[in-house]
C-alpha positions in Angstrom: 0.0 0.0 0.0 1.3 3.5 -0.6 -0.4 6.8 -0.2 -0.5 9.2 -3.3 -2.3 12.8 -3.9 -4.8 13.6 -5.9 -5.5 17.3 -7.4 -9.3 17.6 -8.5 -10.6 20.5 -10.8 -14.0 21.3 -12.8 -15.1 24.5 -14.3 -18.1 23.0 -16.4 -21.6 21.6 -15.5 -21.6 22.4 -12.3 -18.3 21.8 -11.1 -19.2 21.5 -7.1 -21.2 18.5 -8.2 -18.2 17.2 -10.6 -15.9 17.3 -7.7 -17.8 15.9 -5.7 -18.9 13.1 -7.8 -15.6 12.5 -8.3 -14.2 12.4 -4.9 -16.7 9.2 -4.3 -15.7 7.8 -8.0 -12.0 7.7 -6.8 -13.0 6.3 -3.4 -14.9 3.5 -5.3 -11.6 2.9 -7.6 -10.4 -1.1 -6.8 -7.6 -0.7 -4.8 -7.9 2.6 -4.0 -9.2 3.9 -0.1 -10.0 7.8 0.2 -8.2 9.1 3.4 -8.7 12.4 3.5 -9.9 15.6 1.4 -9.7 18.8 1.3 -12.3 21.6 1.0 -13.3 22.9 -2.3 -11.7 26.4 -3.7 -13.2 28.5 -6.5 -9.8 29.4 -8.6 -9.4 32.5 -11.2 -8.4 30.0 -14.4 -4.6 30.1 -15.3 -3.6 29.7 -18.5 -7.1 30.7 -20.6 -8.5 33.2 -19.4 -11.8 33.5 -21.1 -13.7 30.7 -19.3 -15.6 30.0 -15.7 -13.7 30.1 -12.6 -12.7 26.3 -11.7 -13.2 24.0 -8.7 -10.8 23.1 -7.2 -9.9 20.3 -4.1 -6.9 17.8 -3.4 -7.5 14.0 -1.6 -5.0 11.6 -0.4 -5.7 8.5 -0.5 -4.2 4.9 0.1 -3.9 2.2 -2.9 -2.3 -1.0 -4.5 -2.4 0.0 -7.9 1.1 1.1 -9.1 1.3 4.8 -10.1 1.3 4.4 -13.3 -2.0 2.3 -13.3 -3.2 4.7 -10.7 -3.1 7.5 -13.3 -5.0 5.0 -15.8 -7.9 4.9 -13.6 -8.0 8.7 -13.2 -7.9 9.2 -16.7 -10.7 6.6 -16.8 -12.9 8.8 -14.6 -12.0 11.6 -16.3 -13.5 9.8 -19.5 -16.6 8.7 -17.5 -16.9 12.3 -16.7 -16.9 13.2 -20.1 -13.4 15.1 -20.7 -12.8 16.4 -24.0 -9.0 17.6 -24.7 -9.7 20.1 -26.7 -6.6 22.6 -26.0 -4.1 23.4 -23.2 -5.7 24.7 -20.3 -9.2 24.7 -22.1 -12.2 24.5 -20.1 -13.0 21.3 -19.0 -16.1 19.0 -17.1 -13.5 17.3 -14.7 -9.4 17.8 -14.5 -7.8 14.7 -12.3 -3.5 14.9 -11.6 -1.5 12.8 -9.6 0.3 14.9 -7.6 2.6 12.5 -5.5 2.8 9.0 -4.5 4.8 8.4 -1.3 8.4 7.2 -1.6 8.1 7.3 -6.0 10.0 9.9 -8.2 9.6 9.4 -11.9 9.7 11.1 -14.7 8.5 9.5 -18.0 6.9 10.8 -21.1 3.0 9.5 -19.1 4.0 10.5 -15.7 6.0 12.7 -13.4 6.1 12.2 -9.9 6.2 14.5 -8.0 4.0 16.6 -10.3 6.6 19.4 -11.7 4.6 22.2 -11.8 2.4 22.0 -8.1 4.5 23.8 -6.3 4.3 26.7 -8.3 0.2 26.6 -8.0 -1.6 28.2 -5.5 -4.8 26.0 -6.9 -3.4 23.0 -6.0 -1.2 24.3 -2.6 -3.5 26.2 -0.7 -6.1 22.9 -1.1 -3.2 20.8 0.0 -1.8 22.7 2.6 -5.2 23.1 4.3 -5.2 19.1 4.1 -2.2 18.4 5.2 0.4 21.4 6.2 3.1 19.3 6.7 3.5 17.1 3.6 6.6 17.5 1.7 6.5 18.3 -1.8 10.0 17.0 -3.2 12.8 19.0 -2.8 10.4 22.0 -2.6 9.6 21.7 1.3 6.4 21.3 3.5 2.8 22.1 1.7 2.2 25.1 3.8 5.4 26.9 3.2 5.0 26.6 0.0 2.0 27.6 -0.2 3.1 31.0 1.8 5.1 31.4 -0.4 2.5 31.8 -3.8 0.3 34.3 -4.1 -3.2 33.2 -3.4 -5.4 36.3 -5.5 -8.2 34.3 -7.5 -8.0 31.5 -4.7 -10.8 31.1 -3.1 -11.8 28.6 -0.3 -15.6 27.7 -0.5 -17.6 27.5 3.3 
């Protein structure tokens, strides 16, 4: 068993309800045991501008699969979701990234571990800092002094 992170976004048909619904698709993965979540945060969109702010939330959670298979299955929920790739950054019904998986560095052309561009979003540190302050990101430090660290205008965290 190892424990990995999960970052969850949706700006698209109702994206409360996509996170949600995606939290408890993730919890009923095979192998896979929710441990924890974060609250939800509305987030100004980075990238592309000219859509709807996202939601946004990180879980941990506890699994057998491999990471590699583990990001399978996300893409698979993404795709049950109904995620179209349309362009970089584009809007989107339901966003799933594996953030970390305890213990595993990699970095292949379907996976990076740990994910090479967290540390440097507010989106997915204030979420994960909230969940778990003291979780180190790779060589980048604990979650919440990261997040200190970034600025956290159009990061929002929902009641």
């Amino acid at each position: 068993m190892s424990r990995a992170v999960i970052a969850l976004g949706s700006n698209l048909e109702n994206p409360v309800q996509q996170v949600e619904a995606a939290l408890a698709a993730i919890a009923a993965l095979p192998g896979v045991a929710l441990l924890r979540r974060s609250s939800c945060y509305q987030t100004a969109p980075v990238g592309y501008a000219d859509q709807p702010d996202f939601i946004n939330a990180v879980c941990e959670v506890e699994t057998t699969l491999a990471p590699q298979a583990l990001l399978a299955a996300l893409l698979e929920v993404e795709q049950t979701f109904g995620r179209v790739r349309t362009f970089r950054n584009a809007p989107r019904v339901l966003d799933l990234d594996l953030l970390l998986v305890e213990g595993v560095v990699l970095d292949t052309a379907f996976l990076t571990l740990p994910h090479p561009r967290m540390h440097q979003r507010a989106f997915v540190m204030l979420p994960l800092a909230e969940m778990a302050a003291d979780m180190q990101v790779g060589a980048h430090g604990a979650a919440a002094d990261i997040a200190a660290g970034l600025d956290p205008a159009g990061v929002k965290r929902l009641a």
